[in-house]
C-alpha atoms as a printed R data frame, in Angstrom:
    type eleno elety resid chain resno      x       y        z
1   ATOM     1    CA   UNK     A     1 99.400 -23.142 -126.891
2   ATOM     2    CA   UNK     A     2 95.939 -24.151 -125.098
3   ATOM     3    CA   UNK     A     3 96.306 -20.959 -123.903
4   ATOM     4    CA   UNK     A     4 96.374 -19.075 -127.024
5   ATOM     5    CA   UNK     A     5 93.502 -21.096 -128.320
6   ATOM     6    CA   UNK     A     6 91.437 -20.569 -125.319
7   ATOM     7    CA   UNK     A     7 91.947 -16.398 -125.714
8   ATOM     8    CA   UNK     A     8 91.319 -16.473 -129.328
9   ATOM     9    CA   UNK     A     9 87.933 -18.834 -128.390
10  ATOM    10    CA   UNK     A    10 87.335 -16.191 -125.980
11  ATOM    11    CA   UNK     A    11 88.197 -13.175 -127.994
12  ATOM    12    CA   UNK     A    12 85.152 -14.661 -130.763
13  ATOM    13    CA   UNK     A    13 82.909 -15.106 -128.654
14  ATOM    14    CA   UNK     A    14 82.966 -12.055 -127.632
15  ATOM    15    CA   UNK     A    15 82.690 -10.275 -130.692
16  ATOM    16    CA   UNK     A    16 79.448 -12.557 -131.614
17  ATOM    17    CA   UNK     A    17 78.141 -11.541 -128.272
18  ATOM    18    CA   UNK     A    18 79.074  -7.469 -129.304
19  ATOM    19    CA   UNK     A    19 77.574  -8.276 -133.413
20  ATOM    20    CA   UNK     A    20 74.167  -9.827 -131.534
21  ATOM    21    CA   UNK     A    21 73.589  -6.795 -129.144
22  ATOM    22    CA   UNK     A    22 74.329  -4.755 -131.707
23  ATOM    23    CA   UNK     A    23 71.827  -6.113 -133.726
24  ATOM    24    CA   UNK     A    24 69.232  -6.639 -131.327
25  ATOM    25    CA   UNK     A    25 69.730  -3.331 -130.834
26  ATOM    26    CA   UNK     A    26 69.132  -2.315 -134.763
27  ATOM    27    CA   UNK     A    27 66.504  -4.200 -134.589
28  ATOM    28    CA   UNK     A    28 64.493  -2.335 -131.780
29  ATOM    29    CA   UNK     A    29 65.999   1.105 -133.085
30  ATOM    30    CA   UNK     A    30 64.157   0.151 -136.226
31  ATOM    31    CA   UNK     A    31 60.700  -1.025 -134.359
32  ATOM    32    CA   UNK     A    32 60.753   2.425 -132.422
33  ATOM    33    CA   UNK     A    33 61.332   4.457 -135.819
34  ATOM    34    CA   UNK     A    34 58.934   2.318 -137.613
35  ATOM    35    CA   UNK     A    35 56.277   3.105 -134.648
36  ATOM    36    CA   UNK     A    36 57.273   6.910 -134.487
37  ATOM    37    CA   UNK     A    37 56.546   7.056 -138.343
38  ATOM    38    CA   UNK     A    38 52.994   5.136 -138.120
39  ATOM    39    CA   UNK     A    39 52.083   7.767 -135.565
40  ATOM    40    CA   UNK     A    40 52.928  10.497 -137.493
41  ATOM    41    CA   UNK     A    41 51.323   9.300 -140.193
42  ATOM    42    CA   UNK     A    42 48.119   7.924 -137.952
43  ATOM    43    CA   UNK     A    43 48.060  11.868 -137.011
44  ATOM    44    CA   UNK     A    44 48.224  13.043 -140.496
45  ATOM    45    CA   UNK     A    45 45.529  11.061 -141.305
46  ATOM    46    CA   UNK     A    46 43.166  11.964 -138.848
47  ATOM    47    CA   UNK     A    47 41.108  15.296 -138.727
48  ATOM    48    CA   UNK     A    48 38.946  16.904 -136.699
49  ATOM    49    CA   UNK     A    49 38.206  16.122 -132.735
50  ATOM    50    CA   UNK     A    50 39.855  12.709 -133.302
51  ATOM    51    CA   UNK     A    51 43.236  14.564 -134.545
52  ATOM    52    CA   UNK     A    52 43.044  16.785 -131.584
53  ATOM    53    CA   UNK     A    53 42.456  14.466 -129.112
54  ATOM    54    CA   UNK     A    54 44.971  11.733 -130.294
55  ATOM    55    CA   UNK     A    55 47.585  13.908 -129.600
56  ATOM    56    CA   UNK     A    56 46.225  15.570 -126.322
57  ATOM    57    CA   UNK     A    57 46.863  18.860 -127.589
58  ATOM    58    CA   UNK     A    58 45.507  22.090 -128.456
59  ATOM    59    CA   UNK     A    59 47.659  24.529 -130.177
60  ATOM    60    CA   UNK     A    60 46.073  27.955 -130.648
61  ATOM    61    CA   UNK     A    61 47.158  30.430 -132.226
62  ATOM    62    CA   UNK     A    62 47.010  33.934 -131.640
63  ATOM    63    CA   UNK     A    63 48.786  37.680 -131.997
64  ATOM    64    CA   UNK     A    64 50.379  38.335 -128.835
65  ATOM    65    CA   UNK     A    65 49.980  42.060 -128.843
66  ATOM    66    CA   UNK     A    66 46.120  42.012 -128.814
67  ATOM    67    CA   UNK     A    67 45.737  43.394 -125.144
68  ATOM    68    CA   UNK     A    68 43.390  42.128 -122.659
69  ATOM    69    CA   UNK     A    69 42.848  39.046 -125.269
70  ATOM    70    CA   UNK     A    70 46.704  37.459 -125.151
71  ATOM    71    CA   UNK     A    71 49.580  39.967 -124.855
72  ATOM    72    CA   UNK     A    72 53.170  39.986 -123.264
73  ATOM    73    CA   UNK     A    73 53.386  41.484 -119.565
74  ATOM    74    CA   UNK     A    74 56.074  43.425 -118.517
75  ATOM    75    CA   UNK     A    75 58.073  40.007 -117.598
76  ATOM    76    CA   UNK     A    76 56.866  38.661 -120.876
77  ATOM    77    CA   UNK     A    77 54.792  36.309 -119.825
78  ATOM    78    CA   UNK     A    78 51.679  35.861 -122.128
79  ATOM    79    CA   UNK     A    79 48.697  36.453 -120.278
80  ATOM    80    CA   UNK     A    80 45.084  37.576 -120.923
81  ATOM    81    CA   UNK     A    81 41.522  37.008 -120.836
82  ATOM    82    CA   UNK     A    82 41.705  34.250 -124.098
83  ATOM    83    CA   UNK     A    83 44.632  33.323 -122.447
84  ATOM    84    CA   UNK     A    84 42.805  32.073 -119.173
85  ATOM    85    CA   UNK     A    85 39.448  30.760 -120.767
86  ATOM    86    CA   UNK     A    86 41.473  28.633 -123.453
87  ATOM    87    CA   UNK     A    87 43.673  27.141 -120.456
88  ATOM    88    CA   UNK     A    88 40.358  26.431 -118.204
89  ATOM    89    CA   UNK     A    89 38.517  25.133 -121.542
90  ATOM    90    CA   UNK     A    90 41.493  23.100 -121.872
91  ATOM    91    CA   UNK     A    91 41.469  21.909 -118.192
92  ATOM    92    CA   UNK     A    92 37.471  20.654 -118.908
93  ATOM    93    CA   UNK     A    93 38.641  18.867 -122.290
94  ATOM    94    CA   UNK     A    94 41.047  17.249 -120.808
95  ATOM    95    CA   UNK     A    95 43.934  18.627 -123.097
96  ATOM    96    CA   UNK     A    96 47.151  20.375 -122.762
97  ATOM    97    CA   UNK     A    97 47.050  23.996 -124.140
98  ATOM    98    CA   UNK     A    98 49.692  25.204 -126.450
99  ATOM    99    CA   UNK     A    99 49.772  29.350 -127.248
100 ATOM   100    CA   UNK     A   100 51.292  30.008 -130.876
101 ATOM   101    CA   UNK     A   101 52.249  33.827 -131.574
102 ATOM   102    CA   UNK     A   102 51.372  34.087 -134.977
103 ATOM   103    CA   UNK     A   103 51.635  36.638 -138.254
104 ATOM   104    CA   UNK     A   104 48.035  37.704 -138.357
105 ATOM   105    CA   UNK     A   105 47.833  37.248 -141.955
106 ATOM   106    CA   UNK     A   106 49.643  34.066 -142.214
107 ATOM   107    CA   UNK     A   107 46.710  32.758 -140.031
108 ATOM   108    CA   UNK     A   108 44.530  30.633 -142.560
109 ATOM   109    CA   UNK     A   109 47.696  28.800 -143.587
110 ATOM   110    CA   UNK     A   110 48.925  27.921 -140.235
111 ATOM   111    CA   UNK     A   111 45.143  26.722 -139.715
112 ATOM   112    CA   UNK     A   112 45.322  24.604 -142.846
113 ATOM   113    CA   UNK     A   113 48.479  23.257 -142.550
114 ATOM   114    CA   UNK     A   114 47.907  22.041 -138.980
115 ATOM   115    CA   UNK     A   115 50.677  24.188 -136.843
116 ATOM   116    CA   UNK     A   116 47.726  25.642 -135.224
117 ATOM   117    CA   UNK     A   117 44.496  23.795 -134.201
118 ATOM   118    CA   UNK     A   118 42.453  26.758 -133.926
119 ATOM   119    CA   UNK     A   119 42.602  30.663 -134.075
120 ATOM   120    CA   UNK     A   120 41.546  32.050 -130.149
121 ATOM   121    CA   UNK     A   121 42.386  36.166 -130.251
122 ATOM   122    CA   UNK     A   122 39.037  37.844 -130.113
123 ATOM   123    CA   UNK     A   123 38.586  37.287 -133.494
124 ATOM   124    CA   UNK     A   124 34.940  39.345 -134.873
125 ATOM   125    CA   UNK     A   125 32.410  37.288 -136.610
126 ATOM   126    CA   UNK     A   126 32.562  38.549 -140.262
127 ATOM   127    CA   UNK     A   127 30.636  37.043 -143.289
128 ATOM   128    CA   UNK     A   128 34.171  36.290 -145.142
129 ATOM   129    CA   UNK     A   129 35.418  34.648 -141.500
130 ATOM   130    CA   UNK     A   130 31.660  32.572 -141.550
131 ATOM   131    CA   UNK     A   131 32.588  31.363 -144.789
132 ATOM   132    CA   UNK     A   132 36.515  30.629 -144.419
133 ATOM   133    CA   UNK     A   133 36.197  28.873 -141.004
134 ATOM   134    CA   UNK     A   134 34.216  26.388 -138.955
135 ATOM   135    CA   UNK     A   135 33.516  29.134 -135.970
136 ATOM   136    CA   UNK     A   136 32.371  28.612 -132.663
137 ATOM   137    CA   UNK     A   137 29.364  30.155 -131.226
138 ATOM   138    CA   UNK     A   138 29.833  33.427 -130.109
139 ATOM   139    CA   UNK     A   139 31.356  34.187 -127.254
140 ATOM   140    CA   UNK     A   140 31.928  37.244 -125.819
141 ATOM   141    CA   UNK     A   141 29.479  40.546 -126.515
142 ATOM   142    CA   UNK     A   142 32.023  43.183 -127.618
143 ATOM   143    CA   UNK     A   143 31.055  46.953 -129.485
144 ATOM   144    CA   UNK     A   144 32.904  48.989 -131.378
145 ATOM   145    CA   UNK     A   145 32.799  52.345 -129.978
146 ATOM   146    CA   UNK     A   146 34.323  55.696 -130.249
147 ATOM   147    CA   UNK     A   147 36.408  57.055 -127.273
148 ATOM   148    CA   UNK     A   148 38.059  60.882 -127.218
149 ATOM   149    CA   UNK     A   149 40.171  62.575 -124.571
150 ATOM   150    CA   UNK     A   150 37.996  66.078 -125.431
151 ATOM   151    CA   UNK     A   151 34.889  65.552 -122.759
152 ATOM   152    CA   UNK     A   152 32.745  67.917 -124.794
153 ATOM   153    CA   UNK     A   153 33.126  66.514 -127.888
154 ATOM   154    CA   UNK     A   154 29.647  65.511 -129.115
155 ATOM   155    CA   UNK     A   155 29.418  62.592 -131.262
156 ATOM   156    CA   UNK     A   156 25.192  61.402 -131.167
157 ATOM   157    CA   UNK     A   157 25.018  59.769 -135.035
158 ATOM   158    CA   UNK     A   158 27.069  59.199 -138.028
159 ATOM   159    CA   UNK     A   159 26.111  62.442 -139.749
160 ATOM   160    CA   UNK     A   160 28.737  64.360 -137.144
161 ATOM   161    CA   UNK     A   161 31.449  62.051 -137.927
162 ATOM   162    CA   UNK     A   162 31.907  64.579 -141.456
163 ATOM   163    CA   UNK     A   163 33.155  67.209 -138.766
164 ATOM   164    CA   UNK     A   164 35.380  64.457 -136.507
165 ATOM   165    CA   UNK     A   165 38.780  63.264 -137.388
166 ATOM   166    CA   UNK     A   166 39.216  59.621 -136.310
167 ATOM   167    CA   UNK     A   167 41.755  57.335 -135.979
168 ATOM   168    CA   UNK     A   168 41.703  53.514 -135.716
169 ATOM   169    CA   UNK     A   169 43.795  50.359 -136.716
170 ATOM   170    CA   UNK     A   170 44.618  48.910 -140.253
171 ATOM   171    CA   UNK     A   171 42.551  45.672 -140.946
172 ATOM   172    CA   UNK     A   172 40.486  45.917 -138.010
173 ATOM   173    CA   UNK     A   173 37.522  45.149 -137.129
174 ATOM   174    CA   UNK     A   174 36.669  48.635 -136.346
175 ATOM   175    CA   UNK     A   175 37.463  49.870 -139.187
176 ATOM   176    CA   UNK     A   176 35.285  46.932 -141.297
177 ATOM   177    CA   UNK     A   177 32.538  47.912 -139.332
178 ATOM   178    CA   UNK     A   178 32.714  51.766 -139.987
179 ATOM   179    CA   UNK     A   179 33.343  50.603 -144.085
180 ATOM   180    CA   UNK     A   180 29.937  48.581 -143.849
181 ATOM   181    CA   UNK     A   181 28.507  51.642 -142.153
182 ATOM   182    CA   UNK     A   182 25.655  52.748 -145.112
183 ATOM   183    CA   UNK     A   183 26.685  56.444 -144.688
184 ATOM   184    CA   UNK     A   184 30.709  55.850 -144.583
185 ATOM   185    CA   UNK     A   185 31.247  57.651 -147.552
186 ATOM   186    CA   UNK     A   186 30.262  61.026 -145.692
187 ATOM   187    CA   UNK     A   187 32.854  60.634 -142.652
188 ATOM   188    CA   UNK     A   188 35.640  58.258 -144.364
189 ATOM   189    CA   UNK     A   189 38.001  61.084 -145.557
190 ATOM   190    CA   UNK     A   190 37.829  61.770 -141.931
191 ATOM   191    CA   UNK     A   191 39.523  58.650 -140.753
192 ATOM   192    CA   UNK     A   192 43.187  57.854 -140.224
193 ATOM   193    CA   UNK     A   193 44.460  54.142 -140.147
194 ATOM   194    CA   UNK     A   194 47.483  53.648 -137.978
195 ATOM   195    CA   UNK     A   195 49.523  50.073 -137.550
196 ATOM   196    CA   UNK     A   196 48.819  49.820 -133.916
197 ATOM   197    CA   UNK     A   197 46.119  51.272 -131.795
198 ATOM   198    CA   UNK     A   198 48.677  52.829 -129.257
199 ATOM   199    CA   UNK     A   199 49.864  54.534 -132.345
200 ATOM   200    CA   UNK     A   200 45.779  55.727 -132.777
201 ATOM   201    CA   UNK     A   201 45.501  57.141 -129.061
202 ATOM   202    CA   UNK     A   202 49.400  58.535 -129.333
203 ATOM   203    CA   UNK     A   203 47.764  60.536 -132.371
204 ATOM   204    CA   UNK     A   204 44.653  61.606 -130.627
205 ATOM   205    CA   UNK     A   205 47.026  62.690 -128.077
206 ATOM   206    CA   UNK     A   206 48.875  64.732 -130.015
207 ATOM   207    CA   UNK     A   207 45.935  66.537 -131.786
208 ATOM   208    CA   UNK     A   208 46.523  64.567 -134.971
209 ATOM   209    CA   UNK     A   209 42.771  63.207 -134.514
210 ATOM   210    CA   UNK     A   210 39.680  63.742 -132.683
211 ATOM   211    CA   UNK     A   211 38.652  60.507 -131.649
212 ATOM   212    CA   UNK     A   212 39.619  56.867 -132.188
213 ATOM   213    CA   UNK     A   213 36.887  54.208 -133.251
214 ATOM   214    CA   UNK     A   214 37.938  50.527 -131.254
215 ATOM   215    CA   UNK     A   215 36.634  47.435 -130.132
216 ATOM   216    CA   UNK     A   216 35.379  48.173 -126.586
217 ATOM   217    CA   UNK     A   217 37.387  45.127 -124.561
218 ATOM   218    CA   UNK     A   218 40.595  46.857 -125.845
219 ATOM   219    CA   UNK     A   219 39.418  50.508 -125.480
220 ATOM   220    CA   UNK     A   220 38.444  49.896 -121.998
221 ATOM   221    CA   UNK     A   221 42.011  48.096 -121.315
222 ATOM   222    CA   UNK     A   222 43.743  50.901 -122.461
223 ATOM   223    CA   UNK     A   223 41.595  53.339 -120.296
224 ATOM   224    CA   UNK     A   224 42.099  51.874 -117.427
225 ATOM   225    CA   UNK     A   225 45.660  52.351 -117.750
226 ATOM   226    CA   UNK     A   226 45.225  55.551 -119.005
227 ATOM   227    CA   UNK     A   227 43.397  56.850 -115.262
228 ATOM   228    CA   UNK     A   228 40.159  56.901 -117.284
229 ATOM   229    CA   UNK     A   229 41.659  60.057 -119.388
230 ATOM   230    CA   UNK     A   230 39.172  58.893 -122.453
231 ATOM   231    CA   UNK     A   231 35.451  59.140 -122.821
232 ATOM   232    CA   UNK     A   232 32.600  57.021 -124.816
233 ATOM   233    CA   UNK     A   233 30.912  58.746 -127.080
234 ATOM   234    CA   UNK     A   234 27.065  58.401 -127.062
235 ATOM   235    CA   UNK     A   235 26.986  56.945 -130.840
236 ATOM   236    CA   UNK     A   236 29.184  53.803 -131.713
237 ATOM   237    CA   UNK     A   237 28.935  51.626 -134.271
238 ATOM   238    CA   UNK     A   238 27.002  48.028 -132.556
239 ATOM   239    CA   UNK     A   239 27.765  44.889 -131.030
240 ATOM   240    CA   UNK     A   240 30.707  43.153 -132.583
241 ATOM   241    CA   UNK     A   241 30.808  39.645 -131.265
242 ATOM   242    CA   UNK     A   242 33.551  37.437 -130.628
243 ATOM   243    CA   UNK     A   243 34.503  33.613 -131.903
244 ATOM   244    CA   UNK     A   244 36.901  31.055 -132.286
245 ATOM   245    CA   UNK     A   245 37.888  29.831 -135.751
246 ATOM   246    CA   UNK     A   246 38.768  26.283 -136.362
247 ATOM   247    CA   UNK     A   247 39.536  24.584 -139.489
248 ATOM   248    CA   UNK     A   248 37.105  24.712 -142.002
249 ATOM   249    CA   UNK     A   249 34.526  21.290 -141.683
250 ATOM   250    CA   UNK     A   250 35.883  20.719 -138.373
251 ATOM   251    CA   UNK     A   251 32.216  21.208 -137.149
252 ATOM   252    CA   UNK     A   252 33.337  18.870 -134.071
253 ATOM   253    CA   UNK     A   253 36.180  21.003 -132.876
254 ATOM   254    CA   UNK     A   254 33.801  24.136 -132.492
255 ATOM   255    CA   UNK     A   255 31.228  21.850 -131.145
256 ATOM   256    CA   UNK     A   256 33.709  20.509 -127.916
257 ATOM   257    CA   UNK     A   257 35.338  23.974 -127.293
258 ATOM   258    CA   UNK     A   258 31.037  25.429 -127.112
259 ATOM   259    CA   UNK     A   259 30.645  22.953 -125.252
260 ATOM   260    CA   UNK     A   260 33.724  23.603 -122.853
261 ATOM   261    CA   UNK     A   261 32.926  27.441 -122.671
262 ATOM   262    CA   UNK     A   262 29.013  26.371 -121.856
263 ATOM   263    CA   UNK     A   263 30.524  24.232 -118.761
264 ATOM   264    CA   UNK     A   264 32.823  27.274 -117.238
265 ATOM   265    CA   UNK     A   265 29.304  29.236 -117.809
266 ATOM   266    CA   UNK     A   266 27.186  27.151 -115.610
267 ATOM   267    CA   UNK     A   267 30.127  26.612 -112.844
268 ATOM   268    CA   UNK     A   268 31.325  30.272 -112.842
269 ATOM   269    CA   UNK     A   269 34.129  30.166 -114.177
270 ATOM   270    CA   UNK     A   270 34.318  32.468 -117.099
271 ATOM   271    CA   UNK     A   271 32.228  35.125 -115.072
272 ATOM   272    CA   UNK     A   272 35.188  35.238 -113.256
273 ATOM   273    CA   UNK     A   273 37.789  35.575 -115.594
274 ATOM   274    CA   UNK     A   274 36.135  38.438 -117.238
275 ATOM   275    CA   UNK     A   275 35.280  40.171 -113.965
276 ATOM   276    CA   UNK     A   276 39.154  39.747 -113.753
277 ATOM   277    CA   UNK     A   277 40.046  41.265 -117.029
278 ATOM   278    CA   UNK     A   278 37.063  43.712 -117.737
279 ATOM   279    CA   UNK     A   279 35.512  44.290 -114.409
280 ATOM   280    CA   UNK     A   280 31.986  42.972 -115.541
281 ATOM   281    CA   UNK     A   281 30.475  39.799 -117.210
282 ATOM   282    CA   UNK     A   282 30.770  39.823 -120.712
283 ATOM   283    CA   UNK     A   283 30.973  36.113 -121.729
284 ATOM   284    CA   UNK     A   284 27.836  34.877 -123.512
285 ATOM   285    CA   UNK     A   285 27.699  31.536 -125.956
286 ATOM   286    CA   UNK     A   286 24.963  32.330 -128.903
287 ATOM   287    CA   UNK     A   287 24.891  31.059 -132.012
């Protein structure tokens, strides 16, 4: 009998002991969830620098076709020259650096909504990107040029574009340059827009068009995997400068990734990842 009474004593004792672990363990599963959510929500709530570097992350975004800016190698591994100077700008800041393939023209709603902290693709500085951003100083000197396999084709001003059939790519900033061109109603029934560039050069290289108008970082790439089969015209179409786009007001973010890009100036740094990518220094930082 004393037996029995001492096994059921022992039997509810231990099922107290189970009920209070269990508890205790409620208890902390609800402190860590209640601590997850204030995070989340202290991260919501902040903007800016402070947003950025509460979480001790920068996620850019970018289209991962844009060769040499970010673009898949033949392993797929994304690599480029944004690709290197966001990573060492990220190194300086002290911040891990997160690479977001992205739909192009989904971009200003991944930048609102936060997936993406800023947009780093050798993006050109146009008035309607001024106005929808918070952009960085400029930071690379890039032209938009015209390149053609036919060495004795002549191209010296716009007014022999009317005899030239071009090709370049749709929404680009080639093509926005050569629209803002005062005389580009005379040649623009001349020009073919293609979805990719490598569709542009596989039409100049089938005779489909003369020439192709391009930014001259990506020109150049393709070139030099081309054995140099392509020419520069004399006449191209200016400077078309690069920047970073960060949310619009976040004033700060620009201001820390300038100020990251003017460090890897002064210690060498981004003179040698463009001597790496376009065999020159190209990297600048002007307002």
């Amino acid at each position: 009998m004393k037996k029995n009474l001492m096994k059921k004593f022992l039997l509810v004792l231990s099922c107290l002991l189970a009920m209070g672990l269990l508890a205790a363990c409620s208890d902390s599963d609800q402190k860590q969830n209640a601590n997850n959510a204030n995070n989340q929500q202290n991260e919501t709530e902040l903007t800016g620098w402070a947003y950025i570097e509460n979480k001790g992350e920068l996620i850019v975004g970018l289209d991962d076709a844009f060769a040499p800016m970010g673009f898949r190698d033949e392993d797929g591994n994304l690599v480029g020259f944004d690709i290197d100077l966001a990573n060492a700008a990220g190194e300086y800041l002290g911040l891990d650096v997160t690479f977001k393939p992205i739909d192009w023209d989904a971009k200003d709603m991944e930048l609102s909504s936060k997936r993406i902290d800023c947009i780093w693709n050798g993006m050109s500085v146009l008035p309607e990107r001024i106005e929808a951003y918070s952009l960085t100083k400029k930071y690379l000197n890039n032209k938009i040029i015209i390149m053609t396999l036919d060495p004795e084709l002549n191209i010296t001003s716009t007014a022999d574009l009317a005899n030239v059939t071009l090709g370049t790519q749709v929404s680009s900033a080639a093509l926005s340059t050569m629209q803002a061109n005062p005389d580009w109603s005379t040649f623009e029934a001349n020009v073919t827009e293609y979805a990719t560039y490598d569709e542009a050069i596989l039409a100049m290289q089938g005779g489909r068009v003369q020439a192709i108008v391009v930014d001259q970082v990506l020109g150049e790439y393709k070139n030099a995997n081309m054995d140099n089969a392509m020419s520069v015209c004399d006449f191209g179409f200016g400077d078309d400068f690069y920047a970073i786009g960060c949310r619009k007001g976040e004033t700060d973010v620009a201001d820390k990734i300038n100020e990251a890009i003017q460090a890897l100036i002064d210690n060498g740094k981004a003179a040698e990842i463009s001597e790496k990518w376009f065999g020159t220094n190209i990297v600048i930082l002007v307002d």
